[in-house]
C-alpha positions, -999 to +999 in steps of 0.1 A: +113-175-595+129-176-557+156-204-554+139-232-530+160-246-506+139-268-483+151-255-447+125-278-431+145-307-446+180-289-440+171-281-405+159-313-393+187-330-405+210-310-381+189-316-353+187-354-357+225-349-351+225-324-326+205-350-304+225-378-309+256-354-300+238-343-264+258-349-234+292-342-254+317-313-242+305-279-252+304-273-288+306-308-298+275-311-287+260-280-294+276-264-331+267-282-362+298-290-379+322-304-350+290-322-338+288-336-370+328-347-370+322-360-334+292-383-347+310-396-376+341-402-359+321-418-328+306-441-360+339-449-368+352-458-332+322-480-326+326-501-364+361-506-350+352-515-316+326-539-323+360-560-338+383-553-313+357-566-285+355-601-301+396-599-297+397-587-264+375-615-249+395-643-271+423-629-254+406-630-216+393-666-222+428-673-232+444-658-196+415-679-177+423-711-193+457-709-190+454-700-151+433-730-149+456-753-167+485-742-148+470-754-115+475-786-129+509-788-141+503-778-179+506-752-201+478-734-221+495-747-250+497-783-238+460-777-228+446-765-260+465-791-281+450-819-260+423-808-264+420-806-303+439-840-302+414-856-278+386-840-304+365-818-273+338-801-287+344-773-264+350-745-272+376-715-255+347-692-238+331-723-224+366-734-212+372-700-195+337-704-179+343-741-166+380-732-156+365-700-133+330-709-124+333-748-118+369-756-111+355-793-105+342-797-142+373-784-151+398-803-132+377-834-147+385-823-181+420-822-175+421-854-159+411-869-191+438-854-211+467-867-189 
């Protein structure tokens, strides 16, 4: 009996990746097995990625708030631990927000800690 070996199966498996590989630089996009290490290793960079974005807009917020603080003779340090000592629900992305979009709101808050 002839050895089955499903190349319907086989073959549509490659192409799945082959289309999620279009647009890539010649043969990563176009022969099966560096496609398939591009894939995989764009997999990887996206998992990782995912992380690093939550770090890099802590970070931002960070930069904005201190900016803000400055303007008004303290420190981001001095800032935050006001803040937590004063017990202000808000949080550092909604600090950022009020220190660049409403310099008012922001300036009040401050106020309140001196």
């Amino acid at each position: 009996m002839p050895r089955s070996v499903n190349s319907v199966a086989s073959r549509a498996r490659r192409k799945k990746i082959l289309k999620l590989t279009r647009g890539n630089f010649l043969a990563r996009a176009n022969v099966w097995t560096v496609a398939k290490n591009t894939y995989e290793k764009g997999l990887t960079y996206a998992y990782r990625d995912r992380k690093a974005k939550k770090r890099n807009f802590r970070s931002l917020w960070i930069q904005r708030i201190n900016a803000g603080a400055r303007q008004y003779g303290m420190t981001y340090s001095q800032f935050m631990g006001k803040v937590s000592a004063n017990s202000i629900e808000l949080n550092r992305k909604v600090l950022a927000d009020l220190a660049m979009n409403h310099p008012k709101a922001f300036e009040a808050i401050v106020k309140s800690l001196k």
